[in-house]
Each structure stands twice: as C-alpha cells, then as structure tokens.
N, C-alpha and C positions, 0 to 999 in steps of 0.2 A: 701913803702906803704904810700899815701898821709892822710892826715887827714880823709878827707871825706868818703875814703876809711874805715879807722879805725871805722868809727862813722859807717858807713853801717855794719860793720861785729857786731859791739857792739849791733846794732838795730835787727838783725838776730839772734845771740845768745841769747840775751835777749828774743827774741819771741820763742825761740825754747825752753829754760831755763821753759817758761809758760809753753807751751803747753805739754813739759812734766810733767810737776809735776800736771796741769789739768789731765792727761790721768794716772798716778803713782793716783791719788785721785778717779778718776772712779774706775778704777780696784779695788782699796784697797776696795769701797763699792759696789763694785758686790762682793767679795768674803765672802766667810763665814766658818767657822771650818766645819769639818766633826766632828761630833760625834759619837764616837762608840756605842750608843744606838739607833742610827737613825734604824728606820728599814726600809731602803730604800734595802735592798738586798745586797748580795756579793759580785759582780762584779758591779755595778752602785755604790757602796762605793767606790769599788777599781778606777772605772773609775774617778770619783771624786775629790780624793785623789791627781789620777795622774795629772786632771786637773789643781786643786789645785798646785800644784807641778811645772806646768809649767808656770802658773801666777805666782808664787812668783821667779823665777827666769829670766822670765820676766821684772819683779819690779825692781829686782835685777841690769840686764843690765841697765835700764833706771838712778837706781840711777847712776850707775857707769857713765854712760853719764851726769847726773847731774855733778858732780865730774869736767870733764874734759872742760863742760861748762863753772863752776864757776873760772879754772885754765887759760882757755883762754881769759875770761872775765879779772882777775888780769894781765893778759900777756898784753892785747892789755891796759891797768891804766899803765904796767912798762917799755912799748916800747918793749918787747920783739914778739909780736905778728908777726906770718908770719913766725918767724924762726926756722929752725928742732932743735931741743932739743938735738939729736944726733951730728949733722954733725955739722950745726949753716950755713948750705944754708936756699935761700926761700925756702918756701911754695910755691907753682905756686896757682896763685891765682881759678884757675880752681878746684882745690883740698880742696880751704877755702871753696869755694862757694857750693861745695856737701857734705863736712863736716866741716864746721867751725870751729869744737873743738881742728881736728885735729893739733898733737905739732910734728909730722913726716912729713918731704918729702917725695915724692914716692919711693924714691931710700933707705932710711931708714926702711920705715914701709914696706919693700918686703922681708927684711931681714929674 
C-alpha cells in the first residue's frame, strides 16, 4: 500500500471516526429515560422502553465501530494497515474502501 494510499484511508476513517460519534451524540440527545410514573399508558410505555432499548444497542454497535476505527487508525501509525490479523494476507483494497476498519480478509471474516 503506497503512502498516498495510507493517507486516503487515514482521511476516510478519520471522517467516518466524526461522523459517528456526531450521530452516537444526536441519538444520545434524542433519547430520554422512561419513567415509571409517566402516565403515557401501558403499551406506549412498553413500546418506548423497547424503543429505547433498540437505540442503546444501536449506540452500542457504533461504539464498538468506534473501537475498531481507533485500531485501524493505530495499524495504518504502525505499518500494519491492510493486513488480515488472521492469516497476515492483504486486505483487497475493495474491502478497505467499503469498510476501512476492517482487520480481516474475505477468506477470514467468512469463517
């Protein structure tokens, strides 16, 4: 992988790295606790709840893509960038470019 290359994937992860933790900060001020003295009714609580429930695991994924942002970000600072973690082939660069964070090659992450 050429420099220029590295610097593009470093300027993509970096944008992606914003724009989630921008979209992790919306969600977190759209949501709000259910209170059990709400007297919104029984089933619009419950639907709520579940709401609620599906945004924080939501959150959840995104951190966890945070995570492997931040791991790709250090890869491509240690030279490691591009390589499966597994095997220790490339990455096909077609595969950075739809997920960047990705540390598997195809033939790993199908496992």
């Amino acid at each position: 992988m050429t420099p220029s290359d590295l610097d593009r994937f470093r300027d993509l992860l970096s944008d992606l790295d914003r724009d989630i933790r921008i979209e992790i900060d919306q969600d977190s001020a759209a949501d709000s606790s259910i209170s059990p003295d709400n007297a919104i009714g029984r089933l619009t609580r419950m639907e709520a709840i579940q709401a609620q429930s599906i945004s924080n695991a939501g959150k959840s994924r995104l951190g966890k893509r945070l995570l492997m942002i931040k791991s790709a970000l250090e890869a491509i600072d240690n030279g490691s960038y591009g390589t499966c973690v597994t095997c220790g082939d490339s990455i096909p660069a077609g595969r950075l470019e739809i997920r960047p964070e990705s540390r598997l090659c195809v033939k790993c992450a199908s496992r």
